[in-house]
N, C-alpha and C positions, 0 to 999 in steps of 0.2 A: 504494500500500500504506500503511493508516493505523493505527496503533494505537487501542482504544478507550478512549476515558477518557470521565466523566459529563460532559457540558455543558448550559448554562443554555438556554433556550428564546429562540434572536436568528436573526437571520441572520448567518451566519459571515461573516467578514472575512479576506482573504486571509493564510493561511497555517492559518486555524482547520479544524476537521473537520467535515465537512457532510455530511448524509444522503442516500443513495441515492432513496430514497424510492417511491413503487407504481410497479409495473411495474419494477422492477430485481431480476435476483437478484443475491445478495452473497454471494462463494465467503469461505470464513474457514478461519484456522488455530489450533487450540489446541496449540501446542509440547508443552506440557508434558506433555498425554495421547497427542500422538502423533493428533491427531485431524483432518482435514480436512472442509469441510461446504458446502452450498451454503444458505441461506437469501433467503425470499422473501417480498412482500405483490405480489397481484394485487389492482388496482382497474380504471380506466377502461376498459382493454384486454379483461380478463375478462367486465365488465359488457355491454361490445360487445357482444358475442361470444355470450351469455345470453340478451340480448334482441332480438336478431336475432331469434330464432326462436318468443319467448315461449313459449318451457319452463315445464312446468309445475314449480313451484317443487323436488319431490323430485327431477327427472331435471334441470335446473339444479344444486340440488347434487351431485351425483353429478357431472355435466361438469364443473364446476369445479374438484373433486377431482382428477379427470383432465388438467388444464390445469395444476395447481402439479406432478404428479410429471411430466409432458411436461418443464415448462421446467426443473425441478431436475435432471433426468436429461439432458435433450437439453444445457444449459446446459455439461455437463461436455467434451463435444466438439471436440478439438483438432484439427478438419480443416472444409472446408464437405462436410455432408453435411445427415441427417436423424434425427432422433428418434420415431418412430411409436411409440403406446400405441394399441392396438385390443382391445375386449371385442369376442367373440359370443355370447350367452347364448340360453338360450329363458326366461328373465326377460321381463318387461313392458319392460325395456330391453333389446333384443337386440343392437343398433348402438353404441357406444361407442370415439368416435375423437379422438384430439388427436395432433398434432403438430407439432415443433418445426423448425425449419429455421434451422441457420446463417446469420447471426450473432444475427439476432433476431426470427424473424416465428413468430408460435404461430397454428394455427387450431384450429377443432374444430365436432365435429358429434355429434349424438345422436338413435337411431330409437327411436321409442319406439308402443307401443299405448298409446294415452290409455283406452281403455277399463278394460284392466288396471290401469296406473296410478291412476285415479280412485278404483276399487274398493281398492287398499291404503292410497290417500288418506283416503277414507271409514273404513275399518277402523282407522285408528289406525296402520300395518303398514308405511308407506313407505319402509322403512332402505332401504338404498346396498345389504342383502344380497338382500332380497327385491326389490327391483327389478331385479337381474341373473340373481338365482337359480343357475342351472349353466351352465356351459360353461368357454371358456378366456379367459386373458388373451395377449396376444402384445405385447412388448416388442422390437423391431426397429429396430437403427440402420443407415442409410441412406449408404453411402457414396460414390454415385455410380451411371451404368451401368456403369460399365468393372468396379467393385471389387466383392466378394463381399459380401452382408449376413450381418450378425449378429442372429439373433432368440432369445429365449428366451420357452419359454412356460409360464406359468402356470394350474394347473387351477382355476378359481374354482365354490366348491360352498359356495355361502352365506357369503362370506366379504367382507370389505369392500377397497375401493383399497387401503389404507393395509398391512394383512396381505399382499394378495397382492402388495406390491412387496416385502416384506419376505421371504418366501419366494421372492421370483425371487432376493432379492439372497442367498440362504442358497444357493440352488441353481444360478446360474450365476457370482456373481462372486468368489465365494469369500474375499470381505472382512469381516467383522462390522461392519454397516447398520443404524440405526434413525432413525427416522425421523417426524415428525409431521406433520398437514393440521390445516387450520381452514378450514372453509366459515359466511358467512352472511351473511345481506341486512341491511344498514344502511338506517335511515332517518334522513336528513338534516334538519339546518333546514329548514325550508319544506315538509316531506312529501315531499321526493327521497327516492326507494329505490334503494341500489349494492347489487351483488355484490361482496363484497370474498372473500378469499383468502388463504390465505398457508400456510407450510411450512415447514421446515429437515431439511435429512439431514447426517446424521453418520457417518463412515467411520474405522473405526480402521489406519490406515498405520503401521506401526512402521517409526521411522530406528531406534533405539536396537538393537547391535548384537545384545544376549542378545534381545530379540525376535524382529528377520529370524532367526533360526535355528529359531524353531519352525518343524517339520516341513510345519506343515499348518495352514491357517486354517479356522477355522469356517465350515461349508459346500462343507468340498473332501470328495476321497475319499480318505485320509491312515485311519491311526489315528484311532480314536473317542477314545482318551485324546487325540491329538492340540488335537482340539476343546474337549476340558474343561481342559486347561491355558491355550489362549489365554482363552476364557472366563473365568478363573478372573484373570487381569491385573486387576489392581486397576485401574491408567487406563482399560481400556475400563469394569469396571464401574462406574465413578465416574461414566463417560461418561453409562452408561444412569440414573441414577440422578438425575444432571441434568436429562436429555431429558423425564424422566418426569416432571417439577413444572412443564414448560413445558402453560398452560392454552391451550386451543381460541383464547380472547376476545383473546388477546398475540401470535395468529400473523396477526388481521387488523384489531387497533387499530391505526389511521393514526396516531393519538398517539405510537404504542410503536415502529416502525417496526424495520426489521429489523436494523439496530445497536445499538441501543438494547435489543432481546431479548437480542442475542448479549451483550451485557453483562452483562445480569442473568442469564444463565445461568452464564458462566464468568469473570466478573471474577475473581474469586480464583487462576482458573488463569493467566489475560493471554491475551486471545484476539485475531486481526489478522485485519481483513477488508483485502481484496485489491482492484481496478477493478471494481465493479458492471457487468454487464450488460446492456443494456435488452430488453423483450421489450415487441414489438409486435403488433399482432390486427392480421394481413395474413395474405391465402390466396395460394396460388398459382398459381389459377388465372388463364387469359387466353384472348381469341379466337383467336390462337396453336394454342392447347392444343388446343382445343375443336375449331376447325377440322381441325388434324394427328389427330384420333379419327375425326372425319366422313369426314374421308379416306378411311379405308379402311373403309365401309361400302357393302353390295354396293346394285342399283340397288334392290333389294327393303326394304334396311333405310333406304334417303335417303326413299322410298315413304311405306312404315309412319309416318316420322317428322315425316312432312311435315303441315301443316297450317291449311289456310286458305292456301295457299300459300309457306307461311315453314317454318321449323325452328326451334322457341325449346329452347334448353338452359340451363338454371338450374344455377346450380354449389350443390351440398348445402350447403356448409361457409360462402361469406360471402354464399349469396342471390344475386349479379349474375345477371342474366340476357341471356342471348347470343343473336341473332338474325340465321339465315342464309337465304340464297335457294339452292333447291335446286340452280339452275342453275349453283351455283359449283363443284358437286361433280362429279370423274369416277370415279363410284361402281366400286370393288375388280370386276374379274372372277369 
C-alpha cells in the first residue's frame, strides 16, 4: 500500500515508489470521498490476444473494450473463481466474450460477419453501437461447480460497453458506479503497431456514519427520494465531476501510467493505491479439457468428427489446436 506523490522520471531505488505499469490493475482509495476504484493500462497481453485473430480493427476495438471491464470487474474477486462478460446480439458482432479467471489469466474471443462489418466500415458507421446492435449483455461470476453463479443481464439496444456496465451497475449492485475505457492502436518507433487499453471504475462506499444510514442507494428499490438524496452527496458528485475531465489519450498513454492518472485526478483529495494485480493473456483450455468433451460423444458424433482419420479441435479463444485418434475414444451409448 503506497501513497501517491509526483516523482521524477529514474528508476526507483529501494524504498522509492515505482509503477505498476501495463498489464496490472491498481485497486485505489480516495478516503476522503468515500470512494474505492480499480484502474488499468492493457498492453502486451491485450495486443496478444487482438492479433491472434487479426480482427478487423472496429471488432478489435470493441474486444478490447471488453477485456478492460472483464479484468476491472473480475479483478474485484475475493475467492478463485470467474468473471465472464458475454454479448449476443444480431449486430455484425453477434459473439462477444472475455473472461477473467482468478488470480490472473484474461482470455477473449469475438464472432463476427466480416461482410457486415466491412459494409459499416465502408459507410463511415463502425461504432461499438452498431456493430452489436440489439440483444443482451450477461455479466456472470463464476464461482466454482459446487457454488451457485451470479449473473446479471443487461439489455443492449444501441448502446455502447461502457453504458451498458453502467446500467448493470444501476441495476444489480446497487452502489453508485462510473466508470471510463480508452481503446487505440499505437504506432511505435520503427512502424510497431500495439493495442493498448486502459480504464478506471469508481465506487462510492460510505464508512462515514450519517451516510451508511441512507435508506437506499442509487439503483436499489428503496424510495425514489431515497436515490436523489444519495445523489445529491456532494463526495460522490465531486467524484463524477473528476471522472468526467479524465480524456480517452490518459487511460492508454504508457507515459501517464495508471498512478500517475490516479494522481492527477485526485491529488487534492490524497488518493492510495493498494498491491497491483497482474493480468495475463492465458486461456484455459487443454487436451485435458478437450479430451473429457470427446468423451462423451456418441459413436455417430466421434464419426461426423473424424477426418482424414484424426479429430483436430481448435480452441476459439487462444487458436491451439488439438489432435486426437478416434480410436482413443469409447464413444457415450
Amino acid at each position: 500500500m503506497t501513497d501517491i506523490n509526483p516523482t521524477t522520471e529514474h528508476e526507483p531505488r529501494l524504498g522509492e515508489f515505482g509503477h505498476a505499469g501495463d498489464d496490472h490493475v491498481v485497486p485505489f482509495a480516495v478516503a476522503s470521498l468515500d470512494v474505492r476504484g480499480r484502474a488499468v493500462q492493457l498492453g502486451s497481453a491485450l495486443d496478444a490476444i487482438l492479433n491472434r485473430h487479426k480482427y478487423p480493427e472496429p471488432v478489435a476495438h470493441l474486444l478490447a473494450e471488453a477485456c478492460v471491464l472483464a479484468v476491472l470487474l473480475g479483478t474485484s474477486l475475493k475467492f478463485e473463481g470467474k468473471f465472464i462478460l458475454q454479448a449476443r446480439t444480431d449486430g455484425p458482432v453477434d459473439l462477444l466474450v472475455a473472461d477473467f479467471t482468478t488470480p490472473h489469466a484474461l482470455r477473449a474471443y469475438a464472432r463476427f460477419d466480416a461482410e457486415r462489418v466491412a459494409e459499416l466500415v465502408d459507410s463511415g458507421k463502425a461504432s461499438s453501437e452498431t456493430l452489436l446492435g440489439s440483444g443482451v449483455l450477461a455479466l456472470t461470476i463464476d464461482q466454482g461447480q459446487h457454488m451457485q453463479r451470479y449473473q446479471g443481464i443487461v439489455q443492449l439496444d444501441s448502446i455502447s460497453l461502457e453504458e451498458a456496465a453502467r446500467v448493470y451497475f444501476r441495476q444489480s449492485e446497487q452502489i453508485p458506479t462510473d466508470l471510463r475505457l480508452g481503446v487505440a492502436k499505437l504506432v511505435a518507433p520503427g512502424g510497431h503497431e500495439q493495442w493498448r487499453a486502459g480504464g478506471v471504475l469508481a465506487q462510492f462506499l460510505p464508512q462515514a456514519p450519517e451516510r451508511m444510514r441512507m435508506p437506499d442507494l442509487p439503483g436499489g428499490d428503496g424510495d425514489p427520494g431515497d436515490e436523489i438524496e444519495a445523489l445529491q452527496d456532494n463526495s460522490w458528485q465531486e467524484l463524477l465531476t473528476l471522472l468526467a475531465t479524465t480524456e480517452p489519450t490518459e487511460l492508454i498513454d504508457p507515459t501517464v501510467g495508471a498512478e500517475r492518472l490516479l494522481y492527477r485526478l485526485f491529488h487534492e483529495q490524497g488518493v492510495r493505491v493498494f498491491e497491483p494485480v497482474r493480468v495475463d493473456d492465458r486461456c484455459s483450455c487443454s487436451r485435458d479439457k478437450i479430451r473429457g468433451i470427446l468423451d462423451g460423444f456418441s459413436a455417430e458424433e466421434i464419426t461426423e468428427s473424424t477426418e482424414n482419420g484424426e479429430i483436430h479441435v481448435a480452441c476459439e479463444f487462444c487458436s491451439t489446436e488439438y489432435t486426437f485418434d478416434p480410436a482413443e475414444f469409447s464413444p457415450a451409448k
